[in-house]
C-alpha positions as CSV (number, residue, x, y, z in Angstrom):
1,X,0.0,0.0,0.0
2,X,1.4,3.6,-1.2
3,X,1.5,6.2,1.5
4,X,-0.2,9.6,0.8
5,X,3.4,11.4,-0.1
6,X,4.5,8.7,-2.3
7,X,1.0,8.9,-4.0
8,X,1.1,12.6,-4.5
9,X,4.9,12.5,-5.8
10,X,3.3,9.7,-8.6
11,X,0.5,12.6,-9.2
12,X,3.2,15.4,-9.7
13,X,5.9,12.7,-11.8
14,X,2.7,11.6,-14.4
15,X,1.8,15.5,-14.2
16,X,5.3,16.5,-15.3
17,X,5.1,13.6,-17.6
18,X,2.4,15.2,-19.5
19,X,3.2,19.0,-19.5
20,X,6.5,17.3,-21.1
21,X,4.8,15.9,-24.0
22,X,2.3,18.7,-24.2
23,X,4.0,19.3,-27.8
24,X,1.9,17.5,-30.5
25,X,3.4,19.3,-33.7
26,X,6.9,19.8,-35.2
27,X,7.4,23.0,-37.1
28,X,10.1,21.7,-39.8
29,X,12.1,24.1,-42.6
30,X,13.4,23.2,-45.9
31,X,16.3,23.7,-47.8
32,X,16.5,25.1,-51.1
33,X,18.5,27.6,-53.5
34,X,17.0,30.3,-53.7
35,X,16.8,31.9,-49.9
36,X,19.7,33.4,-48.7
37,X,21.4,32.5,-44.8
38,X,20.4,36.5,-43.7
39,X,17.2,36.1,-44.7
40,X,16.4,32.7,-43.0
41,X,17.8,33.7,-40.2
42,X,15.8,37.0,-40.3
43,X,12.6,34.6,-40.6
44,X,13.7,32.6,-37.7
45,X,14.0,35.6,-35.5
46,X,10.8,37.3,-36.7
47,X,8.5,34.5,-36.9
48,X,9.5,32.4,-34.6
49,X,10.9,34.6,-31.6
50,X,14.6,33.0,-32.2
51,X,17.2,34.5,-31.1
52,X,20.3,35.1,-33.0
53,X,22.2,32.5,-32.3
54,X,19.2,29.7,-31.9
55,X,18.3,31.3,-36.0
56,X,22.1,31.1,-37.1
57,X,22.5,26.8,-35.8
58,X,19.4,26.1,-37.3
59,X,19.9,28.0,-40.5
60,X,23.0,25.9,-40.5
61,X,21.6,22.7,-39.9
62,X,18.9,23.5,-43.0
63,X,21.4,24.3,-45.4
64,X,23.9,20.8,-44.3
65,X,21.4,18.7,-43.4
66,X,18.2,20.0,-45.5
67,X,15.9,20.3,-42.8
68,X,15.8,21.8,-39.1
69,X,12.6,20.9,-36.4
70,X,12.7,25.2,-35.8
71,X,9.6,25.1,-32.8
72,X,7.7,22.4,-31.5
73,X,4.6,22.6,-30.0
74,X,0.4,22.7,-30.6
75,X,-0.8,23.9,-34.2
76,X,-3.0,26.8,-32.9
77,X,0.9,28.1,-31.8
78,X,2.4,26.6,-35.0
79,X,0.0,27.2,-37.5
80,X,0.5,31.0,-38.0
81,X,5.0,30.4,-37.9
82,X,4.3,28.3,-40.7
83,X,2.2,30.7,-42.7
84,X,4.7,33.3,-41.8
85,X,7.6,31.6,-42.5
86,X,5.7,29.9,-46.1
87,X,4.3,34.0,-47.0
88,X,8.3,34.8,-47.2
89,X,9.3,31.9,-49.7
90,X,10.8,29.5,-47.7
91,X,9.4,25.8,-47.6
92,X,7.9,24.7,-44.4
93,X,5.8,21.7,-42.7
94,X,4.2,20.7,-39.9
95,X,4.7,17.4,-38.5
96,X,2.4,15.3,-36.4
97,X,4.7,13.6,-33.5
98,X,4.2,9.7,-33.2
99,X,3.7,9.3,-29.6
């Protein structure tokens, strides 16, 4: 039998658990040759509240890797990133996770 504290500190660990996972969407961008670094980078900072440095690894990892997971979270937050980032000419998705 579970003591009250040990109960409550298996409420607080599943409750963690989920504000964790909360994220249900991955906000990806694409590679291609057309966009320039600066002005991925200026997207990334604009759209998506990056900071320089967080806009400058990413924009790296799009152009080496050809793709970047830029924000995770729910689509209402997502949803209007993507549009903003997809109104300047640069490819992005959103990705379902697989839980």
């Amino acid at each position: 039998m579970q003591t009250k504290e040990e109960l409550i500190t298996l409420i607080d660990s599943d409750t963690s658990v989920l504000e964790e996972n909360d994220f249900m969407f991955n906000l990806i961008v694409w590679n291609d040759e057309v966009n320039t670094f600066e002005w991925v980078i200026q997207t990334l900072i604009e759209v998506c509240h990056h900071d320089v440095e967080q806009a400058e690894q990413c924009t790296l990892l799009i152009h080496h890797k050809g793709k970047c997971i830029v924000k995770s979270g729910s689509w209402e937050v997502l949803k209007p990133m993507h549009d903003g980032i997809t109104d300047r000419g640069i490819g992005a998705s959103i990705v379902e996770l697989v839980q």
